[in-house]
PyMOL Python script that loads the backbone (N, CA, C, O; Angstrom):
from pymol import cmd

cmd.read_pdbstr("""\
ATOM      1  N   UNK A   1     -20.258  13.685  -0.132  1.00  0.00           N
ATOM      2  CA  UNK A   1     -18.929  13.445   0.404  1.00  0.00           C
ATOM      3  C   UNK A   1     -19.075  12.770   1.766  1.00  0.00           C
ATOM      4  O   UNK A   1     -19.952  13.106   2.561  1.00  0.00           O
ATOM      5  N   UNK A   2     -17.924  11.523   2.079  1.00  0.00           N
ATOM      6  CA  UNK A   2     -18.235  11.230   3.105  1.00  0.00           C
ATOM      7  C   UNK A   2     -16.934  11.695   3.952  1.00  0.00           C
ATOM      8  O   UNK A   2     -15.775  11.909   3.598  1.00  0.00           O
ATOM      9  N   UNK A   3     -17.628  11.773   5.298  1.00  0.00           N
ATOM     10  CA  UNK A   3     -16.153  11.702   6.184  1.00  0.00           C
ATOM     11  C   UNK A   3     -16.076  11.235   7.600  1.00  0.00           C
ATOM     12  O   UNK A   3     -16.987  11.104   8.418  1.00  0.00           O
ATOM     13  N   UNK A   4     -14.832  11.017   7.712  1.00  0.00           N
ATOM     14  CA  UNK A   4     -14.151  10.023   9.019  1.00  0.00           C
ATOM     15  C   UNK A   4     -13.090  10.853  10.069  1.00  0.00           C
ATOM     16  O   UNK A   4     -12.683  11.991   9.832  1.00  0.00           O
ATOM     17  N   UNK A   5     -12.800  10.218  11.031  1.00  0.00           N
ATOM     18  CA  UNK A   5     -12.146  10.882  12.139  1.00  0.00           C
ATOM     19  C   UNK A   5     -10.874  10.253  12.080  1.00  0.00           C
ATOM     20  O   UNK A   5     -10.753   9.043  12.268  1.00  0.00           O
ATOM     21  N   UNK A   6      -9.938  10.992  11.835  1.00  0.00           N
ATOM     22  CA  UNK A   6      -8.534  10.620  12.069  1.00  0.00           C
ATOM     23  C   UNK A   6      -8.366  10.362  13.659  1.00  0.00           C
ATOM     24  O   UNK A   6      -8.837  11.016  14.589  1.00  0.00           O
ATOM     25  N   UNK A   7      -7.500   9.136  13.685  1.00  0.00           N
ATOM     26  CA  UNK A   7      -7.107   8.667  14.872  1.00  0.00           C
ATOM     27  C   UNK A   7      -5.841   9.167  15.583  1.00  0.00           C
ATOM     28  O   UNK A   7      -4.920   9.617  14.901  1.00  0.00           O
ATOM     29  N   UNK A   8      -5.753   9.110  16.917  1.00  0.00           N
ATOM     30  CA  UNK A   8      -4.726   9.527  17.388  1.00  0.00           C
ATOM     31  C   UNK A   8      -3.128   8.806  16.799  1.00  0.00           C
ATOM     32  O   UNK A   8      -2.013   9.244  17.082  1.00  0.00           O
ATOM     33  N   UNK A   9      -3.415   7.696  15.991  1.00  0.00           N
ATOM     34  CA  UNK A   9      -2.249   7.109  15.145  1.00  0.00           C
ATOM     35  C   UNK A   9      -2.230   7.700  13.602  1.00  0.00           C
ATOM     36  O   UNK A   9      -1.620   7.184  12.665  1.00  0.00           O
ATOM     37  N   UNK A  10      -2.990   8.829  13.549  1.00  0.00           N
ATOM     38  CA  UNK A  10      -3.170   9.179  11.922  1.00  0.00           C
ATOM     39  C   UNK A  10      -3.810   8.413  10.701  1.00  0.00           C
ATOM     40  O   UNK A  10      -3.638   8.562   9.491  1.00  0.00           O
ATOM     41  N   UNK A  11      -4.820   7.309  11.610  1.00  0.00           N
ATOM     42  CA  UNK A  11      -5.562   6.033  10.666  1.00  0.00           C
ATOM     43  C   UNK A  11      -6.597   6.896  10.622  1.00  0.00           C
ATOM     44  O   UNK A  11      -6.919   7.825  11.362  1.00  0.00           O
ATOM     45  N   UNK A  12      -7.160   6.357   9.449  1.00  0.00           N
ATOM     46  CA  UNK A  12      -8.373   6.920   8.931  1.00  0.00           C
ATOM     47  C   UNK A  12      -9.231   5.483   8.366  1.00  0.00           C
ATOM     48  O   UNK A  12      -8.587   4.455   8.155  1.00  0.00           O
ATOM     49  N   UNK A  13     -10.644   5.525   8.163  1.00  0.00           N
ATOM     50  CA  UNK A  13     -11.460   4.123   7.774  1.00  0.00           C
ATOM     51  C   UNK A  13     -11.765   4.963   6.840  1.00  0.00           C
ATOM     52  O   UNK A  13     -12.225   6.103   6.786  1.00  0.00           O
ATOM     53  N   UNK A  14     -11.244   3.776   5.756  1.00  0.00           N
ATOM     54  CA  UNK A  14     -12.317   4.249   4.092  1.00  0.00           C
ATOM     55  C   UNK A  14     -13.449   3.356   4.189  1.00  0.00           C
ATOM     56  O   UNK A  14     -13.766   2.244   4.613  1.00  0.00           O
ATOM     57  N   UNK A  15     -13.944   4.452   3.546  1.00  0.00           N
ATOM     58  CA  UNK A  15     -15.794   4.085   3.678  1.00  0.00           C
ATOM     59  C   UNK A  15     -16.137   2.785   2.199  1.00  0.00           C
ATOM     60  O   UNK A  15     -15.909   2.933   0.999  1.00  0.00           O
ATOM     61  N   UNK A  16     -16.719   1.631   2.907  1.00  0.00           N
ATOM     62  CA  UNK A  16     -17.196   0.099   2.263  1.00  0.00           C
ATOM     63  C   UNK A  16     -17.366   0.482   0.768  1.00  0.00           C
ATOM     64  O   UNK A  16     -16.950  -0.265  -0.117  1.00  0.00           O
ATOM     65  N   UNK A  17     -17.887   1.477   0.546  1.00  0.00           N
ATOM     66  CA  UNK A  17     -18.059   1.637  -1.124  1.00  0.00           C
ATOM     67  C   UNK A  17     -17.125   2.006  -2.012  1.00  0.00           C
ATOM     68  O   UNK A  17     -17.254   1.506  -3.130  1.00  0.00           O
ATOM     69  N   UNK A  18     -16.439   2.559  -1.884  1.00  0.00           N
ATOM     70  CA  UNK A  18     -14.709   3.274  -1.848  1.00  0.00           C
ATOM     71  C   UNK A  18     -13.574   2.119  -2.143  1.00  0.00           C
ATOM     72  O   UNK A  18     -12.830   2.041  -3.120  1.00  0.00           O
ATOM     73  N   UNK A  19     -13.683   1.104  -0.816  1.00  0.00           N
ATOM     74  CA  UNK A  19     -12.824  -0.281  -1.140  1.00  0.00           C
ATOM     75  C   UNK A  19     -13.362  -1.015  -1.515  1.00  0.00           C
ATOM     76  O   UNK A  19     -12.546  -1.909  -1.738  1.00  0.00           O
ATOM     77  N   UNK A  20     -14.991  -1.572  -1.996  1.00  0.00           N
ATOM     78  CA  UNK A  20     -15.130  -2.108  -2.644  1.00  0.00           C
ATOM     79  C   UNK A  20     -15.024  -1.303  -4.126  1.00  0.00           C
ATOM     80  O   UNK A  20     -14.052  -1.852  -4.646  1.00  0.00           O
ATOM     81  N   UNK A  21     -15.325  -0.685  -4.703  1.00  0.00           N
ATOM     82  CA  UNK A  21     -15.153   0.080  -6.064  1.00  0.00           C
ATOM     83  C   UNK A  21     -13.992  -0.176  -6.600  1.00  0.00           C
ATOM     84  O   UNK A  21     -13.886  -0.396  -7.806  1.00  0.00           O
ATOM     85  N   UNK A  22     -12.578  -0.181  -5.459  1.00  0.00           N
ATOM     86  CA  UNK A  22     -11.042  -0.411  -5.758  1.00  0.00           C
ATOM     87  C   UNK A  22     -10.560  -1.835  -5.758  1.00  0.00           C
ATOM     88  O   UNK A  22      -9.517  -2.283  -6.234  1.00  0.00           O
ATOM     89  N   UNK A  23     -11.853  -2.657  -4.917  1.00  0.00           N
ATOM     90  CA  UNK A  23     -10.955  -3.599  -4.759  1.00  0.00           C
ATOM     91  C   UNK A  23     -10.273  -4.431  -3.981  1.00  0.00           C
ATOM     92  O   UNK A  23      -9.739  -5.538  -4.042  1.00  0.00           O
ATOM     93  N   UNK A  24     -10.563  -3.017  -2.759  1.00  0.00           N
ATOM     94  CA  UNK A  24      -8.890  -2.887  -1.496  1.00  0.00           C
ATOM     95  C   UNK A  24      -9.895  -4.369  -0.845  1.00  0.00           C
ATOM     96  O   UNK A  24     -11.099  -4.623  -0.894  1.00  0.00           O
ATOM     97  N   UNK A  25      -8.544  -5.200  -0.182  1.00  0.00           N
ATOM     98  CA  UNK A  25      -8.806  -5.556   1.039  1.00  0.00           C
ATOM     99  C   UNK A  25      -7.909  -5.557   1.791  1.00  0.00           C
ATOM    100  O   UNK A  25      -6.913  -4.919   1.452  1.00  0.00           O
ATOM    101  N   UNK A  26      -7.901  -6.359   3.272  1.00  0.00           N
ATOM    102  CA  UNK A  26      -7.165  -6.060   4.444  1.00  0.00           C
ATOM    103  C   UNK A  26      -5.195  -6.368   4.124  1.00  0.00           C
ATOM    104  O   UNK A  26      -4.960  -7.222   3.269  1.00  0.00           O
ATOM    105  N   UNK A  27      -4.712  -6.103   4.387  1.00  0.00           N
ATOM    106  CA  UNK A  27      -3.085  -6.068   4.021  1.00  0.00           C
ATOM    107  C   UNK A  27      -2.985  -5.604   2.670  1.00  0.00           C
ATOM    108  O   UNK A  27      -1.849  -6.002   2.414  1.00  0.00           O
ATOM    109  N   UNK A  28      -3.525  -4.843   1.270  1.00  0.00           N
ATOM    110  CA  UNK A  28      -3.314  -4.292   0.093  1.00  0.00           C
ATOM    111  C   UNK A  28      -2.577  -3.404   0.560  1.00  0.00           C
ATOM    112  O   UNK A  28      -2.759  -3.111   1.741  1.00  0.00           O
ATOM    113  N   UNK A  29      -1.778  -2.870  -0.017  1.00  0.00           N
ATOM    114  CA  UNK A  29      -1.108  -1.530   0.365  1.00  0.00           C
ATOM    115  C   UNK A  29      -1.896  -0.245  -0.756  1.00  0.00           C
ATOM    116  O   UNK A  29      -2.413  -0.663  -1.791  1.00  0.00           O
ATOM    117  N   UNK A  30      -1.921   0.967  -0.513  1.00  0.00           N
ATOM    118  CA  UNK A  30      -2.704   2.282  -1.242  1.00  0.00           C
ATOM    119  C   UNK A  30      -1.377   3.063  -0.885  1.00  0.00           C
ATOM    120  O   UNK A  30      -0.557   2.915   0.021  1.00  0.00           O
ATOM    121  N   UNK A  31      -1.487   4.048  -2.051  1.00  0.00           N
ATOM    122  CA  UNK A  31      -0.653   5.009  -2.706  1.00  0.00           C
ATOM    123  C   UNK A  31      -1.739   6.148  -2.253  1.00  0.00           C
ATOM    124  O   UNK A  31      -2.964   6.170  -2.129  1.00  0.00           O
ATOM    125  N   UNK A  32      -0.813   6.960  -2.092  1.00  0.00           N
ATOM    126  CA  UNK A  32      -1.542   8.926  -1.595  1.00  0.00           C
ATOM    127  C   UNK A  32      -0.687  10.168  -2.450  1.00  0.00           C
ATOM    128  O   UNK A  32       0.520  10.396  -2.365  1.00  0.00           O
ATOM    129  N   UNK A  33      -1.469  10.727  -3.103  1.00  0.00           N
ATOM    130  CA  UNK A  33      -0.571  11.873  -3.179  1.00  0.00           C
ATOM    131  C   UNK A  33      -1.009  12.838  -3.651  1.00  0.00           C
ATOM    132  O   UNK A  33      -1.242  12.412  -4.783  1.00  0.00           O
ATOM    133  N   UNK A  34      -1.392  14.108  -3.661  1.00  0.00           N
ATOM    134  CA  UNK A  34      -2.080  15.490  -3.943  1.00  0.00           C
ATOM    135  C   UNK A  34      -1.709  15.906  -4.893  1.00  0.00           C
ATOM    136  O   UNK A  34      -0.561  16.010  -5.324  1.00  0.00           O
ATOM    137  N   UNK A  35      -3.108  16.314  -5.501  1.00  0.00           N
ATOM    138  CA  UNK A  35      -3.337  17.088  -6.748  1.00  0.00           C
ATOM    139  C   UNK A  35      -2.661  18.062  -6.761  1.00  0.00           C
ATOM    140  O   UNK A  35      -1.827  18.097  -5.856  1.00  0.00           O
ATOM    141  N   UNK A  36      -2.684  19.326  -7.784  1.00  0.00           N
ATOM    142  CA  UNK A  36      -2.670  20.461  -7.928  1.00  0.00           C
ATOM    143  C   UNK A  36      -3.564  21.367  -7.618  1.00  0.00           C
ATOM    144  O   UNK A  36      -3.398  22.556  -7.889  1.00  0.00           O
ATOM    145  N   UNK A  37      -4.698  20.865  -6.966  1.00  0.00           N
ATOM    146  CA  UNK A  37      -5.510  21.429  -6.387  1.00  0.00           C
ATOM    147  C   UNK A  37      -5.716  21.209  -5.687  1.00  0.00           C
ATOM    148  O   UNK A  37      -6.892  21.532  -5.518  1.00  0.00           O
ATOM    149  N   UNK A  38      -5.070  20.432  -4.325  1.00  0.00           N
ATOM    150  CA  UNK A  38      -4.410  20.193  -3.467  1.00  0.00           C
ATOM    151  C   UNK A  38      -5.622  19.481  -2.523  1.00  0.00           C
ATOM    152  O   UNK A  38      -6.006  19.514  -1.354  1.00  0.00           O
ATOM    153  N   UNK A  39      -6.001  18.761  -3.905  1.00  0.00           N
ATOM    154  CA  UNK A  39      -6.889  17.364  -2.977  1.00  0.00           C
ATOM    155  C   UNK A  39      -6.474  15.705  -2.948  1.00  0.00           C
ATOM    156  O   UNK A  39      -6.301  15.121  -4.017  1.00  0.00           O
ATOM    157  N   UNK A  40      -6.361  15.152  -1.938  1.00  0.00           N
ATOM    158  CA  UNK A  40      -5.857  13.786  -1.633  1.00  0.00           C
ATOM    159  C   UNK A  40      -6.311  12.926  -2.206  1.00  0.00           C
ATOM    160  O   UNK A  40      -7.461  12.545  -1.984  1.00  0.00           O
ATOM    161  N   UNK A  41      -5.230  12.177  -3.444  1.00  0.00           N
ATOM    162  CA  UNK A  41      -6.015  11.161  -4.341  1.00  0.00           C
ATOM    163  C   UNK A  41      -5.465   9.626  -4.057  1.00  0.00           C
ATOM    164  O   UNK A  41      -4.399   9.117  -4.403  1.00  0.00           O
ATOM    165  N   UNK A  42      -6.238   9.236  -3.530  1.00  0.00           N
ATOM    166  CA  UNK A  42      -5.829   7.801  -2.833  1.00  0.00           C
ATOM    167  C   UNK A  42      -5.833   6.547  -4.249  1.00  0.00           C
ATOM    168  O   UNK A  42      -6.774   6.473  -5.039  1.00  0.00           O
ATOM    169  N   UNK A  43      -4.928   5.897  -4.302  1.00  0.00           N
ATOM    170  CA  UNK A  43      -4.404   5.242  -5.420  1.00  0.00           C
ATOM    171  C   UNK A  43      -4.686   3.879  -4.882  1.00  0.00           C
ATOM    172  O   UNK A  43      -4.060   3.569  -3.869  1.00  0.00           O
ATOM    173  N   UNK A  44      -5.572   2.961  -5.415  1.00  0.00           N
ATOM    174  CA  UNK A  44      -4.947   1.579  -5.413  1.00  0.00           C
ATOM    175  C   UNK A  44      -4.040   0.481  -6.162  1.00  0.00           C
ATOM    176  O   UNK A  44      -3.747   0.620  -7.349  1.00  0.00           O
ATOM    177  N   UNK A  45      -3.679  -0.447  -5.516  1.00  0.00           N
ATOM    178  CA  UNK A  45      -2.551  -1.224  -5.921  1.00  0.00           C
ATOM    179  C   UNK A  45      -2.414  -1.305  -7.796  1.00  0.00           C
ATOM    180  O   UNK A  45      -3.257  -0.699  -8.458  1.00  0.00           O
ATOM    181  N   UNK A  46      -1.647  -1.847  -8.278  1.00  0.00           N
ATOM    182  CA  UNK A  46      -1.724  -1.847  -9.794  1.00  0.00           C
ATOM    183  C   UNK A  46      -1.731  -3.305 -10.139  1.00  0.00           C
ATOM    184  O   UNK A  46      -2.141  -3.759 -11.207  1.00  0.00           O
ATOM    185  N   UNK A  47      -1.080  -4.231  -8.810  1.00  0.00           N
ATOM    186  CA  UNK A  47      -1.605  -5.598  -9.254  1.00  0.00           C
ATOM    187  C   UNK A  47      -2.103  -6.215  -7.700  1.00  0.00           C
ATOM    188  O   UNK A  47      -1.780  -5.775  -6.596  1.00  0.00           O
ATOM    189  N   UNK A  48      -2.799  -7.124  -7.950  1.00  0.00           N
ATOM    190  CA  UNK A  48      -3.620  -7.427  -6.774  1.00  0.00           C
ATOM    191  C   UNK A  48      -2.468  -8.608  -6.072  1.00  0.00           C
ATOM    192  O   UNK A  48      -1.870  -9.335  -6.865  1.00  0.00           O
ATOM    193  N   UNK A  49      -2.250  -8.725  -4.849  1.00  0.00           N
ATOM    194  CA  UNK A  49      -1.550  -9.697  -4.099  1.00  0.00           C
ATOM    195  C   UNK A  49      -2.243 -10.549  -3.975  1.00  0.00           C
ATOM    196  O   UNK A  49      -3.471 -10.486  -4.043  1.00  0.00           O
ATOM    197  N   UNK A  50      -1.405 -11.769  -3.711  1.00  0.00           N
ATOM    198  CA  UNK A  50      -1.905 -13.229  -3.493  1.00  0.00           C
ATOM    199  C   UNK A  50      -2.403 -13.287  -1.941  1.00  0.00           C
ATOM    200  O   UNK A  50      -1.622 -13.650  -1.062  1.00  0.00           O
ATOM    201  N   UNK A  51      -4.018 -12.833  -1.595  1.00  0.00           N
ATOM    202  CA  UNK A  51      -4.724 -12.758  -0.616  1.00  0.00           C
ATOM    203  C   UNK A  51      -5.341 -14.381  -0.118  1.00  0.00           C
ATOM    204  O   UNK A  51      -6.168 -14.737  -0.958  1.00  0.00           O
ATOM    205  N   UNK A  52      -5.190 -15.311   0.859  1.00  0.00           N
ATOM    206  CA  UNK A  52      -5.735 -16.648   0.593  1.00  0.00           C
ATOM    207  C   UNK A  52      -6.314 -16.046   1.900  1.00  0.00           C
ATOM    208  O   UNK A  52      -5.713 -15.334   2.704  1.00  0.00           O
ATOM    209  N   UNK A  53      -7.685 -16.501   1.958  1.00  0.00           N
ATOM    210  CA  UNK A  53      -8.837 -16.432   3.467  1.00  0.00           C
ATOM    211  C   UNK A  53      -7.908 -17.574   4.259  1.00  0.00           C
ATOM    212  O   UNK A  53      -7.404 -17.367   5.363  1.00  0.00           O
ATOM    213  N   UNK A  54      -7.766 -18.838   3.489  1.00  0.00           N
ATOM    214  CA  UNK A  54      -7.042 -20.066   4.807  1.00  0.00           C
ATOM    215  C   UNK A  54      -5.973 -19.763   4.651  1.00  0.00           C
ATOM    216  O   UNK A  54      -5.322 -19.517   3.635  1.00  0.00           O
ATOM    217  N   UNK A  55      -5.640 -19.771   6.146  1.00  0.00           N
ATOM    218  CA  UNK A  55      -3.930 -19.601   5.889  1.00  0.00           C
ATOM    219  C   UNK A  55      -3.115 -21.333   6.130  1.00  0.00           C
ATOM    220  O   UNK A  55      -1.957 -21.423   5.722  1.00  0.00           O
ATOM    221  N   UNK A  56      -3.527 -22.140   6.540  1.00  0.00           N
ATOM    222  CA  UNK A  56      -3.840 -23.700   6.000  1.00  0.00           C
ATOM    223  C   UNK A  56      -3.285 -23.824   4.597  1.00  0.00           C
ATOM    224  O   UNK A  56      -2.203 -24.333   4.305  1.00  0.00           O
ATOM    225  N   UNK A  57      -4.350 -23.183   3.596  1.00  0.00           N
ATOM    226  CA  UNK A  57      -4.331 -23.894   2.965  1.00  0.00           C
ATOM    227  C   UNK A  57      -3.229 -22.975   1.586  1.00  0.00           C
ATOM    228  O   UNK A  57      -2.963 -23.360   0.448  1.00  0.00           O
ATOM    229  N   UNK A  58      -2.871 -21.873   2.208  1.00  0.00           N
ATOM    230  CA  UNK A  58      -1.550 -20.533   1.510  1.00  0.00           C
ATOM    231  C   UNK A  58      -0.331 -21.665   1.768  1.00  0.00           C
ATOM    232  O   UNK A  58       0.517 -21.979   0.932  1.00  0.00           O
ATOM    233  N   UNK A  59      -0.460 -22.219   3.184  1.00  0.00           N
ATOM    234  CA  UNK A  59       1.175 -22.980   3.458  1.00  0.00           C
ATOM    235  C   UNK A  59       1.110 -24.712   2.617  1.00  0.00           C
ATOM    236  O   UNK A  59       2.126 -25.356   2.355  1.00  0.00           O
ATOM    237  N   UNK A  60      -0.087 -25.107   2.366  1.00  0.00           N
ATOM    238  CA  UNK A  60       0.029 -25.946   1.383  1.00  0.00           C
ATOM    239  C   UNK A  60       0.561 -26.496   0.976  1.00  0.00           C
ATOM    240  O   UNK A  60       0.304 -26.286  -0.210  1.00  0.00           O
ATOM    241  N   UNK A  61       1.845 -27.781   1.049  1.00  0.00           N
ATOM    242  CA  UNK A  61       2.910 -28.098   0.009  1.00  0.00           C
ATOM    243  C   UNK A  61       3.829 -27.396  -0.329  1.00  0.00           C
ATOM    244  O   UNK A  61       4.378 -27.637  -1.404  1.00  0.00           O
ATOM    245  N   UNK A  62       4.446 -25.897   0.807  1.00  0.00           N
ATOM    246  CA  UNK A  62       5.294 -25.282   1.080  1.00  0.00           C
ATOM    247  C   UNK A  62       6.459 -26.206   1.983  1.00  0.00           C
ATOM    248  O   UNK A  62       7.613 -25.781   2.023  1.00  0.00           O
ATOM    249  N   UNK A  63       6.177 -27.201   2.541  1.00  0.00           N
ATOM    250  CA  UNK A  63       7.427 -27.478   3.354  1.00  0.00           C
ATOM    251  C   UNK A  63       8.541 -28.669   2.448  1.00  0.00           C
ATOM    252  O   UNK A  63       8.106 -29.409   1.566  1.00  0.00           O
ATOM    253  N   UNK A  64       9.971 -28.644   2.877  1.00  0.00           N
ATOM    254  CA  UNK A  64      10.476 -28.941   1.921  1.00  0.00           C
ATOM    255  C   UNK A  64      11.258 -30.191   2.451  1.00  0.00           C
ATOM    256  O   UNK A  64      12.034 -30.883   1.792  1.00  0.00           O
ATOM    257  N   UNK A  65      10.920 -30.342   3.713  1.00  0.00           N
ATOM    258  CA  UNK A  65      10.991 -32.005   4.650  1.00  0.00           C
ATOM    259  C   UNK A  65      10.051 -32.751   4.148  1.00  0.00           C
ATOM    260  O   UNK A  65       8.938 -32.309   3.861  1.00  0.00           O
ATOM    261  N   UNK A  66      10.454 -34.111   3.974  1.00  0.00           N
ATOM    262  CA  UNK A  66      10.106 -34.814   4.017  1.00  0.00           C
ATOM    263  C   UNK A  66       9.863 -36.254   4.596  1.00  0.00           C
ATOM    264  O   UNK A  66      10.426 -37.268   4.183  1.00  0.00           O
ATOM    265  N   UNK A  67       8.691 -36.180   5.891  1.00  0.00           N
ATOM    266  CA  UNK A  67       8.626 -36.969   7.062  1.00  0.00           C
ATOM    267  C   UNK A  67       8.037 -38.121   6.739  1.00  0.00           C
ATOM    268  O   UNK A  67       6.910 -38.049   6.249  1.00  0.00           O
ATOM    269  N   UNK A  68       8.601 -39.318   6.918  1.00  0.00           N
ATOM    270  CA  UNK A  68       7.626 -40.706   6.694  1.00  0.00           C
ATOM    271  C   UNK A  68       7.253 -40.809   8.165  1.00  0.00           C
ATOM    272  O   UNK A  68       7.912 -40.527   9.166  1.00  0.00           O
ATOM    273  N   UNK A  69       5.834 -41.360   8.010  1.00  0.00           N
ATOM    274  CA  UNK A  69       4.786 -41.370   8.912  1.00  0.00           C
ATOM    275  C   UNK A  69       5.295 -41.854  10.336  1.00  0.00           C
ATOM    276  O   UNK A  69       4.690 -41.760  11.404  1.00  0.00           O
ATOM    277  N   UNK A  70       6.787 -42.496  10.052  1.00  0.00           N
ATOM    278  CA  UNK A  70       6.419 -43.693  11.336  1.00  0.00           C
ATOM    279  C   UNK A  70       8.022 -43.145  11.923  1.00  0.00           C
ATOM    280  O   UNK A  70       8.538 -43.611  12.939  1.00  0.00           O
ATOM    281  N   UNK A  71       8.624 -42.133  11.105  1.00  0.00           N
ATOM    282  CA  UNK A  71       9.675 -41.479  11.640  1.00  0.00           C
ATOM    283  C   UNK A  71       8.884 -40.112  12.655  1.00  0.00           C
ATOM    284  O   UNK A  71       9.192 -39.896  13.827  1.00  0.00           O
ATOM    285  N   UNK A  72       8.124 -39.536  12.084  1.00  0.00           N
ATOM    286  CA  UNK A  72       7.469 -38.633  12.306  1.00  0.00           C
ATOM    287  C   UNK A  72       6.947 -38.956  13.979  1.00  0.00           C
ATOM    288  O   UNK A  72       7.586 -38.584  14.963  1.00  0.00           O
ATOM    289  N   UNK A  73       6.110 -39.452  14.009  1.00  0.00           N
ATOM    290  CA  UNK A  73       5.036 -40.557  15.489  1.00  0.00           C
ATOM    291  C   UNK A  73       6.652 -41.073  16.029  1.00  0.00           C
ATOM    292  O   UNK A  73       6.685 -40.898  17.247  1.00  0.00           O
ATOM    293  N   UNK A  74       7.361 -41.377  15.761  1.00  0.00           N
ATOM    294  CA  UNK A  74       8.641 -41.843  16.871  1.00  0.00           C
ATOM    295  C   UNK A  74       9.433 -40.209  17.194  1.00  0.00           C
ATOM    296  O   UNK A  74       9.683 -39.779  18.320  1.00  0.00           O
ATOM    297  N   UNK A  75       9.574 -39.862  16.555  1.00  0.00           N
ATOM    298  CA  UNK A  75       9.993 -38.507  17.222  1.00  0.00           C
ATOM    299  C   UNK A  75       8.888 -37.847  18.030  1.00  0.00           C
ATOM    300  O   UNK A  75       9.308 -37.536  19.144  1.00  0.00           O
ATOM    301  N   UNK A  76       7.915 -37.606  17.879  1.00  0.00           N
ATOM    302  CA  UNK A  76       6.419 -37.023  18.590  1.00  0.00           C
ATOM    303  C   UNK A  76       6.227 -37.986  19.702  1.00  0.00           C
ATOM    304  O   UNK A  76       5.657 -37.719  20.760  1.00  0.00           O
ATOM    305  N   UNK A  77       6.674 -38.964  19.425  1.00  0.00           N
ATOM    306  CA  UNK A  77       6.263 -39.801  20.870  1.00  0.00           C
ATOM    307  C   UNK A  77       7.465 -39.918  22.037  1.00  0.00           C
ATOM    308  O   UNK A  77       7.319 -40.216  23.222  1.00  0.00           O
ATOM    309  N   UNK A  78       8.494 -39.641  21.436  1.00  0.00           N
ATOM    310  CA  UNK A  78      10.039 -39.710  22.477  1.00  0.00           C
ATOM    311  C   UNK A  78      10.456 -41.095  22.999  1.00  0.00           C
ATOM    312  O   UNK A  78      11.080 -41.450  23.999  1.00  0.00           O
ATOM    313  N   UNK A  79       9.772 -41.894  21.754  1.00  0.00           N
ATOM    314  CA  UNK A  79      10.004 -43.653  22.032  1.00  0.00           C
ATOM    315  C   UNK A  79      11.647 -43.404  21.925  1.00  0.00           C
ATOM    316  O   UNK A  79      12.424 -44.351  22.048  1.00  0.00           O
TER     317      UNK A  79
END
""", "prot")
cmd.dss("prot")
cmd.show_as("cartoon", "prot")
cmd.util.cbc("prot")
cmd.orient("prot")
């Protein structure tokens, strides 16, 4: 068994083998809730979120303007 120190905010670090086994990474959300034998069974997600490392490349062909090059450089320049 491993164990960790609750923080003065009530955070706790799950231990690398634990979230990798589940899955978890940073912003996943986990489910908690006690047995009948009143031990803490930490739940992960049931579908995985759309996690992108670039955040570049998440906003991608999200914008819904459409700037021609030479409108764009005249506004940026304050000609």
């Amino acid at each position: 068994m491993n164990t960790t120190t609750i923080t003065i905010k009530g955070q706790v670090t799950v231990p690398k083998h634990i979230r990798e086994a589940l899955g978890l990474m940073p912003g996943m959300q986990v489910g908690f809730t006690l047995n009948d034998a009143g031990d803490v069974v930490l739940r992960a997600p049931t579908r995985q979120p759309d996690v992108s490392t670039d955040r570049f490349e998440a906003a991608r062909g999200r914008a819904d303007v459409k700037w021609r090059t030479q409108d764009l450089m005249k506004l940026l320049r304050a000609d």
